[in-house]
N, C-alpha and C positions, 0 to 999 in steps of 0.2 A: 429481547433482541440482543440486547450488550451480552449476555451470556451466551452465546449462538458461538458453536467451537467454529473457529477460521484456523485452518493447517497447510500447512504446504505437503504432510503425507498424505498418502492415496485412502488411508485408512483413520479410524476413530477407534484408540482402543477401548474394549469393551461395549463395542457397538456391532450391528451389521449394516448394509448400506441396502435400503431395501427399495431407492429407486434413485435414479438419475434424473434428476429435475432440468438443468436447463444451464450452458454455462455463463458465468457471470463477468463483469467488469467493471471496474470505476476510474477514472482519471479523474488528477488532479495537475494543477498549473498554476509556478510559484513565481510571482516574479521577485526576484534576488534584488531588493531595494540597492541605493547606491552605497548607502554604507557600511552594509553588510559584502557585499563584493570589494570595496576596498579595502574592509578588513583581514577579509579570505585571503586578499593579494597579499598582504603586508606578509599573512603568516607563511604563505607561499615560500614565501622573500626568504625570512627569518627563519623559519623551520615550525614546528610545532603543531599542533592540533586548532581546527579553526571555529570556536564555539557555536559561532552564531550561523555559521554553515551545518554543524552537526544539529543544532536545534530545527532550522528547516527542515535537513529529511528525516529527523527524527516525527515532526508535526506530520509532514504529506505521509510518510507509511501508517502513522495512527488515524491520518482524513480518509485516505483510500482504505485502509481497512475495514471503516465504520460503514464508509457506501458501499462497500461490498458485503458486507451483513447486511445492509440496508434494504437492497436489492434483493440478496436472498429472502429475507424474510417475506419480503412482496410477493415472492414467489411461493412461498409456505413453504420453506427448504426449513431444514434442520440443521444443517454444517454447511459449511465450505470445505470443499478438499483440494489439494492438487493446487495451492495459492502458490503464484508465480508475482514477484514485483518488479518491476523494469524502473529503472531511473536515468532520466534524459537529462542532457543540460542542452538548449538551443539560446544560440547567440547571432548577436545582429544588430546592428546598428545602433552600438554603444549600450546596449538592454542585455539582458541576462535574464531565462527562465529555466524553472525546473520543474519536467513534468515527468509524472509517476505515476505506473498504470499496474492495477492489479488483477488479476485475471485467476480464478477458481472457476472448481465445476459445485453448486449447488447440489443438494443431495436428502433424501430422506431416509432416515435411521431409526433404529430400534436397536434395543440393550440387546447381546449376544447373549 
């Protein structure tokens, strides 16, 4: 399954796509501890890149990826194509979430 190609093209080189299995998706939902948003503020402030902010969605794109092989594979897909990733931030009542949704078409393949 970890080897399972997930792409955002329509296609697989050196493949053909020999059925449309079914489309897929996974959500994740992060919540932005408090001293991680305080420190996101600080570099806000200050300028810079904000580490511990780029580590969250660097983690949610590698979680939503995995459930989305996940998925396919349940479905006896061979790839993902067409992977689309959406990233939300929803706030509210002093709380901070990040949620990230990845959305491909599952697919089955054979070598061209």
């Amino acid at each position: 399954m970890a080897h399972m190609v997930v792409t955002t093209t329509d296609t697989v080189p050196g493949h053909t796509i020999t059925k449309v299995v079914d489309v897929v998706s996974a959500e994740c939902a992060y919540g932005m501890n408090l001293f991680k948003d305080f420190f996101a503020n600080v570099t806000d402030v200050v300028g810079g890149r904000s580490g511990a902010t780029q580590k969250v969605l660097r983690d949610a794109r590698r979680q939503v990826v995995a459930e989305l092989r996940a998925e396919a594979f349940a479905l006896e897909a061979d790839a993902v194509v067409g992977v689309r990733l959406d990233f939300n931030e929803f706030s509210g009542g002093g709380k901070s979430m990040l949620f990230v949704v990845a959305t491909g078409t599952a697919v089955n393949l054979r070598p061209a």
